[in-house]
Legacy VTK file of the C-alpha trace (Angstrom):
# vtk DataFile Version 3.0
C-alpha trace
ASCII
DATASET POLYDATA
POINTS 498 float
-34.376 -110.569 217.935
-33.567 -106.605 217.181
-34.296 -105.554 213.755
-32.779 -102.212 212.677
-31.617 -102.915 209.207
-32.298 -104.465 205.849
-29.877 -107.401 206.800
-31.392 -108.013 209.892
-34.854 -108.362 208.052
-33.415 -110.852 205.607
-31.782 -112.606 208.656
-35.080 -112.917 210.150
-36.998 -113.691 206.905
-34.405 -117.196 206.206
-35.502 -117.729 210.206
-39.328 -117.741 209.484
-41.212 -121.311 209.566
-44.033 -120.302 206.944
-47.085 -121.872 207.211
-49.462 -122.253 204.162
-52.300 -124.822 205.290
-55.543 -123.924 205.925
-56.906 -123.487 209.588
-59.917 -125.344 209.980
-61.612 -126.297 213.515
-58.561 -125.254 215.164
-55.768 -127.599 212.963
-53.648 -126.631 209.971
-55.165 -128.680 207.720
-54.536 -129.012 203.619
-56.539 -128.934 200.590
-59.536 -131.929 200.387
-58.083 -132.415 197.114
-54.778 -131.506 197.829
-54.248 -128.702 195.615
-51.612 -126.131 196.216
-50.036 -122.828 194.663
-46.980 -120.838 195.474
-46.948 -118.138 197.090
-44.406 -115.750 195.450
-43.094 -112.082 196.972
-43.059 -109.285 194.511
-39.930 -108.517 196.417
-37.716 -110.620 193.692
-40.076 -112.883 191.959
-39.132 -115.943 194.588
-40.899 -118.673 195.366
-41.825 -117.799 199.476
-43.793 -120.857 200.547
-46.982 -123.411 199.265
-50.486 -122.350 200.177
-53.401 -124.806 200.279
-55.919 -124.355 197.442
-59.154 -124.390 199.367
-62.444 -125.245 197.118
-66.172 -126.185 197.808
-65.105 -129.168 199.494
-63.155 -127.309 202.007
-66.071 -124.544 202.259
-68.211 -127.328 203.303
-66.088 -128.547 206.226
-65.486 -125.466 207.350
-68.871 -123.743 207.473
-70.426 -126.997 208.852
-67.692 -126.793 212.139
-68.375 -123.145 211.776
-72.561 -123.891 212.033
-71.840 -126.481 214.752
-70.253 -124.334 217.065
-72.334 -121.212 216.736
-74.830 -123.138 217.670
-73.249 -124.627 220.284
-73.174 -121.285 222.148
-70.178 -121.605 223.412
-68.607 -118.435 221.735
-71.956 -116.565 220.891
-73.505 -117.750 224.365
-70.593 -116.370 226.375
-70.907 -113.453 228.271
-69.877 -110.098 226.318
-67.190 -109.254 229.425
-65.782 -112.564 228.584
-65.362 -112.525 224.679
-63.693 -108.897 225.304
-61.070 -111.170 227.892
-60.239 -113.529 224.647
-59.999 -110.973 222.290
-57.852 -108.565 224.001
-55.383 -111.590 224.474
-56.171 -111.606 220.839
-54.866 -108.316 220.503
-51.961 -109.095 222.866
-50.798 -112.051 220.282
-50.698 -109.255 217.636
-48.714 -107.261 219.139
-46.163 -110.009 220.805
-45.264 -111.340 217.227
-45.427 -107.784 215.507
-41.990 -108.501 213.509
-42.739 -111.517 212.655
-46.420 -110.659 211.200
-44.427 -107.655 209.421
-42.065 -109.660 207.695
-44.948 -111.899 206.558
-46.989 -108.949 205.497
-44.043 -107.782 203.271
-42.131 -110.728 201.831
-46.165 -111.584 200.763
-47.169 -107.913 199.480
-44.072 -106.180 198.880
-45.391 -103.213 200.909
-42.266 -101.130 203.025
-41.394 -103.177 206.633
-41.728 -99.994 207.893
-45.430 -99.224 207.141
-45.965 -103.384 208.251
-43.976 -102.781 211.207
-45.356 -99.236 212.240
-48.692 -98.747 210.447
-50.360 -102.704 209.389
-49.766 -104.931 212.758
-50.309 -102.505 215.328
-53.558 -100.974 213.534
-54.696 -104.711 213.767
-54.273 -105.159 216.953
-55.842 -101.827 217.572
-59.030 -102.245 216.134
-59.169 -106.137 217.658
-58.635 -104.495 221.091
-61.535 -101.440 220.365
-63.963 -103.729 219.327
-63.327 -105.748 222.385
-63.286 -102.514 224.486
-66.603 -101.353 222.837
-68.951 -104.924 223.016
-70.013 -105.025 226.444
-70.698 -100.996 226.294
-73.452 -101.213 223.453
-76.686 -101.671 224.847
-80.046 -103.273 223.890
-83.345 -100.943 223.892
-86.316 -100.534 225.600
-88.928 -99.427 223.202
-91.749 -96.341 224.764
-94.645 -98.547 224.561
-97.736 -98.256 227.223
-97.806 -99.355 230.711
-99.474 -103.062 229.844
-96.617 -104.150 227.688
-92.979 -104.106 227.698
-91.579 -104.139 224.191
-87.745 -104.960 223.865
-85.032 -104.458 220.847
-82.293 -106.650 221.225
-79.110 -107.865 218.508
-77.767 -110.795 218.190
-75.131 -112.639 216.486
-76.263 -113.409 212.937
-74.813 -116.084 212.407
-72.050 -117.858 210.090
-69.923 -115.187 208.713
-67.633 -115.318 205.132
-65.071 -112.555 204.973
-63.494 -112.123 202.027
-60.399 -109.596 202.372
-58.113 -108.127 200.096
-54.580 -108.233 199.383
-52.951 -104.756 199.864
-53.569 -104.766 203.340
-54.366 -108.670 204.272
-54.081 -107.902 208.278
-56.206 -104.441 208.372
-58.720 -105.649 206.107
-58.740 -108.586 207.756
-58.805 -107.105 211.779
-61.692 -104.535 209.911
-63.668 -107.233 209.665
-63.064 -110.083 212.465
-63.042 -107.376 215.216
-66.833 -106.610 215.393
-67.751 -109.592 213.622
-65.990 -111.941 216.145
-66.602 -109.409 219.514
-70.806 -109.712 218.681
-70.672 -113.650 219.190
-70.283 -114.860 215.488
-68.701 -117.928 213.606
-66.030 -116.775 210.949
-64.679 -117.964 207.773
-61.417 -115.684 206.303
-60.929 -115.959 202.746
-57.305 -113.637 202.477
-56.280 -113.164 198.952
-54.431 -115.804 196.782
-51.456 -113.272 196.694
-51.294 -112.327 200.460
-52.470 -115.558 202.423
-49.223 -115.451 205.161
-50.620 -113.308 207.736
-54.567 -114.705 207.806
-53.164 -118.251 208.124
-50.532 -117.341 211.057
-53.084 -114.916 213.054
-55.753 -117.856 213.291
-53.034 -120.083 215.511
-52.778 -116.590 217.208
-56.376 -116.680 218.509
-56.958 -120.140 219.726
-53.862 -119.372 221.419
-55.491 -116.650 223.282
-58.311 -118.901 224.287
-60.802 -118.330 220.970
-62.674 -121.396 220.940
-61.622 -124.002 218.191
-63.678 -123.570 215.295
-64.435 -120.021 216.061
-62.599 -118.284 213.401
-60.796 -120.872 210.356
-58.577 -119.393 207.386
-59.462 -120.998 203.453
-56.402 -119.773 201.214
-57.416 -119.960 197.880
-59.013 -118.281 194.629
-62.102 -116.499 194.665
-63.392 -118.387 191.594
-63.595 -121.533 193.756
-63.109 -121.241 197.829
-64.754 -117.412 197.478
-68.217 -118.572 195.089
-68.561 -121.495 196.960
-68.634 -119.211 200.550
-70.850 -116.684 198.804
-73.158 -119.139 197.234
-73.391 -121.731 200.513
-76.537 -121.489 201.990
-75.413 -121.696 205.690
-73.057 -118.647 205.386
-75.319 -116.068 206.617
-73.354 -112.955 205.947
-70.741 -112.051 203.360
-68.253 -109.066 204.193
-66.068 -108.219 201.525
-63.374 -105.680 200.871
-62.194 -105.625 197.317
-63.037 -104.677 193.020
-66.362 -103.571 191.887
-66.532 -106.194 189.399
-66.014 -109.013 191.898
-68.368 -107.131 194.601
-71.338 -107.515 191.997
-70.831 -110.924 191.310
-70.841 -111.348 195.176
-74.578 -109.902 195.361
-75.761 -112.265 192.263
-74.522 -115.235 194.053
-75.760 -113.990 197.293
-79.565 -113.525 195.936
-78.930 -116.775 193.899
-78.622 -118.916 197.359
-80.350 -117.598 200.668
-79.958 -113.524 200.174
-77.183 -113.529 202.912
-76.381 -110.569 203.883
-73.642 -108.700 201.488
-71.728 -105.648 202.939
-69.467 -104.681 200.261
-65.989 -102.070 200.510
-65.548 -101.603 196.760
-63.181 -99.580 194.870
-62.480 -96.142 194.475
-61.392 -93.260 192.155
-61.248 -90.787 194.710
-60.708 -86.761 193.615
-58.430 -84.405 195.569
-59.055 -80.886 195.330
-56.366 -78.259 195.396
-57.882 -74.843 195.650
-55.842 -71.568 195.141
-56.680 -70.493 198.588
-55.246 -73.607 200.119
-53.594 -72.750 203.528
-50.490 -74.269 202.208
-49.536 -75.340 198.978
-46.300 -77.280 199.371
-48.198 -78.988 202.251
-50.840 -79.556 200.373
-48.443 -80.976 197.488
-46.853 -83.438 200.125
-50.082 -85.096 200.865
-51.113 -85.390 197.099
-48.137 -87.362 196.349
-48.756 -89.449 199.790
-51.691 -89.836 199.073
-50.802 -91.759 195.492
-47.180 -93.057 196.979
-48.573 -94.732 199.984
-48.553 -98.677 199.727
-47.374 -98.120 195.874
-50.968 -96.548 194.857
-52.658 -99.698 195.664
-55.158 -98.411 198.327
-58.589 -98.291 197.120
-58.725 -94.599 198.630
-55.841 -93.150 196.861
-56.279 -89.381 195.775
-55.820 -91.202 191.895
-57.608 -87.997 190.595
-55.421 -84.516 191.328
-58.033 -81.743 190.771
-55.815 -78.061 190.296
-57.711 -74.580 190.148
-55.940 -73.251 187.272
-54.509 -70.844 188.893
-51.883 -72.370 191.155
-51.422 -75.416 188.648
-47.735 -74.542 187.529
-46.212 -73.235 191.016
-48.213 -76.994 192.220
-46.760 -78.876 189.910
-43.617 -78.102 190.377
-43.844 -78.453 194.192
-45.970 -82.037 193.027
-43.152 -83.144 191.748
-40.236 -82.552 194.203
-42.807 -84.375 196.832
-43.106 -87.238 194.456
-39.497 -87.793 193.820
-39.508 -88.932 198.124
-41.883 -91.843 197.008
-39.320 -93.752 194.485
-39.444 -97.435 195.230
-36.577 -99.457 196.924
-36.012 -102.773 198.436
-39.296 -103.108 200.783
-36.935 -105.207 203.217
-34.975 -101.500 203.947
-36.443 -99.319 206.637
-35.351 -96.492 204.615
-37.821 -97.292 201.635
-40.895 -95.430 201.026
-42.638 -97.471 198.395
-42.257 -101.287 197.453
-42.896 -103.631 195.118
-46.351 -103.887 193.089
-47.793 -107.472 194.492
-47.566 -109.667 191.337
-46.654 -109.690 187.669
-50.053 -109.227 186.779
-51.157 -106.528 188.717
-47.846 -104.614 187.412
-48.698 -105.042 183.346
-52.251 -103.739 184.321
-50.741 -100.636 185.670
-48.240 -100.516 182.713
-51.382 -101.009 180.528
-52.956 -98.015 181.742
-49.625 -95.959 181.557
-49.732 -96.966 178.110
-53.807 -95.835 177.968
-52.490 -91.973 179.183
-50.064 -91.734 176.370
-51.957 -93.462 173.987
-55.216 -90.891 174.550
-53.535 -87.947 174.752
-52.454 -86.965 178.484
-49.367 -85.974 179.084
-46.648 -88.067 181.070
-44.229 -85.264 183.547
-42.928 -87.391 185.299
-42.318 -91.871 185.674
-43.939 -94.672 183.578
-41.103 -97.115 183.827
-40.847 -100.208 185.234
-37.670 -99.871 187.302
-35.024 -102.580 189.418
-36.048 -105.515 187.333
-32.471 -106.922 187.570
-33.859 -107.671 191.062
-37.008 -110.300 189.950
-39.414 -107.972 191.778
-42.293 -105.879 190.372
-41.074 -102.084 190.734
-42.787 -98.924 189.101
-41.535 -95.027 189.273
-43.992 -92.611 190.935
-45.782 -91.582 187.468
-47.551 -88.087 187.014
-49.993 -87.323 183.939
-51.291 -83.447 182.995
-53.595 -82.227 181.191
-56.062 -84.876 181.742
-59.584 -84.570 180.760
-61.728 -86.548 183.135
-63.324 -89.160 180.963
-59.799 -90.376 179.874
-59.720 -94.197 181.004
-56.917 -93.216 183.806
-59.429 -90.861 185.429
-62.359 -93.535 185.276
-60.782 -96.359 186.261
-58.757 -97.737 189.256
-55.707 -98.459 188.211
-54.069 -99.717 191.595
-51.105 -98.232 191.338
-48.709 -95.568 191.691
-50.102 -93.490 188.690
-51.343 -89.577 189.396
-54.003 -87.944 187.194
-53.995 -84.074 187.641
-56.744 -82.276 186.149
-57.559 -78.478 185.954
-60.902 -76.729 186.704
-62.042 -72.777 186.775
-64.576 -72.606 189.977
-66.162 -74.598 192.961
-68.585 -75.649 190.744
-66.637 -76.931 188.006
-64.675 -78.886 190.616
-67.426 -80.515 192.530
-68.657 -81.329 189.039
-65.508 -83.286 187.913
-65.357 -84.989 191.325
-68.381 -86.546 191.198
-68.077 -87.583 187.787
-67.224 -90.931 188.398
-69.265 -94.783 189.367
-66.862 -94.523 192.473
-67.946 -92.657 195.894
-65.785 -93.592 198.349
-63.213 -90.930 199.744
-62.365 -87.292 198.269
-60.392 -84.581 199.869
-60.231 -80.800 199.391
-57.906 -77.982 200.721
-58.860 -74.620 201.264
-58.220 -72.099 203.960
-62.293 -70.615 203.346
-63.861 -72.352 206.438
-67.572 -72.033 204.518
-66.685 -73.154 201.096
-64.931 -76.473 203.344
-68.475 -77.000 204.985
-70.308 -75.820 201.596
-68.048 -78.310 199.194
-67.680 -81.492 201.748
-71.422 -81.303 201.961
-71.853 -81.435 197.953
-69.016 -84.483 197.305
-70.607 -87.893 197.003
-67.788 -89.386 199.051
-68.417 -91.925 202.450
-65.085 -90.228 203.647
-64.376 -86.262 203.363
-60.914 -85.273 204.152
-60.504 -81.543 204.614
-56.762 -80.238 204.349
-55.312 -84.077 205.171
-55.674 -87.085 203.441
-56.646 -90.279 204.684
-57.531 -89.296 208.129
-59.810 -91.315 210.701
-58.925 -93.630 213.212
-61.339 -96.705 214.881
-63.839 -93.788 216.057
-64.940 -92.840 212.474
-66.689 -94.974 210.279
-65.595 -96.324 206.813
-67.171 -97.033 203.375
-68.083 -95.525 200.261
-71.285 -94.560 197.994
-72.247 -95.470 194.524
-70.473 -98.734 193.218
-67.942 -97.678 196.088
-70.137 -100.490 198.332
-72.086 -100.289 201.133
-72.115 -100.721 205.127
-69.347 -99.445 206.803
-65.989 -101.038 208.153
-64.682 -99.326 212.038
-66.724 -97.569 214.656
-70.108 -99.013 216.444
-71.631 -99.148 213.310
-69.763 -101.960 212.225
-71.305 -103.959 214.783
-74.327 -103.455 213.104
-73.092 -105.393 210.204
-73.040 -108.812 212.126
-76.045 -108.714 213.907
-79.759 -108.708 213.492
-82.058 -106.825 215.320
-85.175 -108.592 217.413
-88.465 -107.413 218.522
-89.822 -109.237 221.723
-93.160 -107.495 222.554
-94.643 -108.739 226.302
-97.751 -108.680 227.329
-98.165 -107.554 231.289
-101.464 -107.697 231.795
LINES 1 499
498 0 1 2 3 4 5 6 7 8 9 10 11 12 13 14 15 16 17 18 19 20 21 22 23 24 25 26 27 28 29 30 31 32 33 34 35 36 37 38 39 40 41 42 43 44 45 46 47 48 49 50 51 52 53 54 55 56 57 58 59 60 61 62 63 64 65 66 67 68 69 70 71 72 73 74 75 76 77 78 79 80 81 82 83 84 85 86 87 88 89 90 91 92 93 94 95 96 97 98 99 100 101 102 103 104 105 106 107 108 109 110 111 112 113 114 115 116 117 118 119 120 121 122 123 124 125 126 127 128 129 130 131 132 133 134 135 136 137 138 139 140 141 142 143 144 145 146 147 148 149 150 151 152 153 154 155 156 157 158 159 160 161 162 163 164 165 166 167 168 169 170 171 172 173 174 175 176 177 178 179 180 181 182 183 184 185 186 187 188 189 190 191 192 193 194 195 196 197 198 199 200 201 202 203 204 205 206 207 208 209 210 211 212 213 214 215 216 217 218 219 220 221 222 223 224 225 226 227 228 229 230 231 232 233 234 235 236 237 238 239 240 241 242 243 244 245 246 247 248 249 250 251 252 253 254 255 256 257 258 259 260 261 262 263 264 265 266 267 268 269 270 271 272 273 274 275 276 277 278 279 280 281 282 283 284 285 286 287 288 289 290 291 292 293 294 295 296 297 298 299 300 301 302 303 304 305 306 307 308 309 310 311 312 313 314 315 316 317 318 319 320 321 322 323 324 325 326 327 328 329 330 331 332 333 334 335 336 337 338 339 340 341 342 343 344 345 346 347 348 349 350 351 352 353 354 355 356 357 358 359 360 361 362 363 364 365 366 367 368 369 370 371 372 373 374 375 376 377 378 379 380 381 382 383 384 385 386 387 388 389 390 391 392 393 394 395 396 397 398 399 400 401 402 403 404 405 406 407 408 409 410 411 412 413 414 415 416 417 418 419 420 421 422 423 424 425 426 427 428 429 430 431 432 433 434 435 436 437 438 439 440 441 442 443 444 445 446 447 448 449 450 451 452 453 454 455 456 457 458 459 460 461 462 463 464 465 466 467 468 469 470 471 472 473 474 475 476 477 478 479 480 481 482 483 484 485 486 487 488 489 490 491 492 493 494 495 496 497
């Protein structure tokens, strides 16, 4: 089928078979107890299909098939050249049902089809096919040791691995995490969100369909107060990756020390600064990208540039440019290939960015532009692009994630002052500056306690760079070879030759 238009998507949406079992040992299986939930799409409030409530009881089956066949060898045992075969079929599934994985990814989230269809499948597949590309090119060592021994430094598969992924971007965070878990040889257990399930589920029939072995990767839809404790707290689960709050990512390291200290790699949130200084090489460019950078997947991206840091100079000719940018990031019906921003993902997660709206006003910054709740006639969960001045950086909207589309700008005199403010925060996980003074970019990027540094761009990177924060922003990194390092442990083997 050709989709162009919003009716075509909502042609193909009443088309879709949705599946909303749980994949274990290659079957859709449901709940041991046979609890469900619905799954409902922020675009209108509907009910969209009934997921299987996974608890400890489904944990348990799955991590014991999972054990079973890592031992087994016959994923972790096969030749690297091999895996790399499977997965880029993988890869190839991806990209075969693209539309139909976008129209999942949206009817679940609410994001634009446009970003699903152009940015969130294809990036998925991308990053399954690089870490495919990259496992039989990473090579063991050969430590300089004297001529009667040979010492060598090997890594292996560690194991049994939980990942726990987030829902504003269930297939990237997702593919971030199966792609060098899966292409080193491990077992793996997907825990997607409670309120984006769709695409985890359908992508696990889409690798045992390329030839991954049954058992090697299995889906558990369900809450993280029962499926996600009971994966962090079994002792067979070796390693626990997790993209998603601070608050949740701590809990994840009690429970890990609590059973067999598995390993915990955590992606955490973010409150991340972007600096605006007067010599910027160009403002209104500069001004685009801020609001991007808060407009993009309706805030909720846990490196949005929440914080808006202005040298006082420029700050009225910026705002004003701010705010004709920000107008281009209104939200409309996510279904329309037109629309730039969607629907916030539930009810809930929309009052908590209403409550903080309310927070601004309430402690004294001032609201330019937004704060309403818009196209509620339609059931969905829709909020305007929203702009606060005057902000003083320990104001609960400049501490805080908020998850939304919801811009703090703040003021400051010098460098100094502005690496100050940045850093003034739990978070460390992206920050961005613009300037056209090629030492103070070197000089300032060097001072931010940021894992990513985006000099006059935001959000750049690609599979080659690697990604994670500082601080209660997490640890390990996500992309590039040093995920790899993530799944596997390293082993001495010292020989004696004489």
């Amino acid at each position: 089928m050709t989709v162009r238009n919003r009716a075509d998507w909502q042609a193909f949406s009443e088309q879709l078979t949705i599946r909303g079992q749980a994949w274990i040992n290659g079957e859709y299986t449901d709940a041991v107890s046979g609890e469900t939930f619905d799954c409902i799409s922020p675009i209108d409030g509907k009910k969209i299909a009934t997921i299987a409530s996974c608890d400890e009881a489904d944990v348990n089956c799955a991590v014991s098939v999972a054990r079973s066949v890592f031992e087994s060898g016959v994923w972790a045992g096969m030749a690297p050249k091999n895996r790399k075969q499977i997965l880029q079929a993988f890869a190839a599934k991806i990209d075969e049902h693209r539309g139909e994985l976008a129209l999942l990814e949206t009817l679940d989230m609410g994001k634009p089809i446009s970003e699903s269809l152009s940015d969130d499948i294809p990036g998925s597949a991308n990053c399954i096919r690089w870490c495919a590309e990259a496992i039989d090119k990473v090579y063991d060592e050969v430590a300089p040791v004297g001529q009667g021994s040979l010492a060598l430094v090997t890594r292996e598969a560690i194991g049994v691995v939980a990942a726990i992924v987030p829902w504003n971007f269930p297939l990237s965070m997702a593919s971030w995490k199966l792609g060098p878990a899966l292409a080193t040889g491990n077992s793996v257990i997907l825990k997607p969100s409670e309120k984006s399930p769709l695409t985890a589920i359908r992508m696990a029939e889409l690798a045992e369909e390329a030839g991954l072995p049954k058992g090697v990767l299995q889906v558990l839809p369900g809450f993280g107060h029962t499926a996600g404790k009971a994966l962090a707290l079994h002792p067979e689960v070796d390693c626990l990756a997790f993209t998603g709050s601070t608050h949740v990512a701590k809990q994840l390291m009690i429970y890990a020390g609590e059973s067999n200290m598995k390993r915990v790699w955590l992606e955490a949130g973010g409150k991340s600064p972007n600096i605006i200084f007067a010599d910027a090489p160009d403002l209104d460019k500069a001004a685009s990208y801020a609001a991007m950078a808060i407009g993009y997947n309706q805030g909720e991206v846990c490196t949005a540039g929440s914080r808006l840091l202005v040298e006082e100079s420029i700050h009225d000719e910026f705002i004003m440019l701010l705010k004709k940018h920000m107008e281009t990031w209104q939200p409309g019906h996510p279904l329309d290939p037109e629309t730039t921003s969607g629907a916030i993902v539930d009810d809930i997660q929309t009052r908590n960015v209403l409550g903080f709206i309310e927070s601004g006003k309430h402690e004294g910054a001032q609201l330019i532009m937004g704060g309403e709740r818009v196209m509620a006639e339609t059931g969905g969960y829709y909020i305007e692009p929203t702009i606060f001045d005057g902000v003083n950086n320990k104001m609960t909207i400049a501490q805080q994630e908020i998850f939304g589309p919801v811009l703090s700008v703040i003021t400051f005199k010098d460098e100094d002052e502005a690496v100050q403010i940045a850093n003034d925060t739990v978070y460390g996980l992206a920050a961005a500056l613009w300037t056209d003074n090629l030492s103070r970019a070197h000089r300032v990027s060097r001072r931010l306690r940021a894992g990513s540094v985006f000099i006059n761009n935001y959000h750049g990177g690609d599979m080659t760079m690697p990604f994670g924060g500082l601080k209660q922003s997490g640890n390990g990194r996500d992309k590039s070879l040093h995920a790899f390092e993530k799944y596997t442990e390293l082993k001495s083997t010292w020989i004696a030759l004489d």
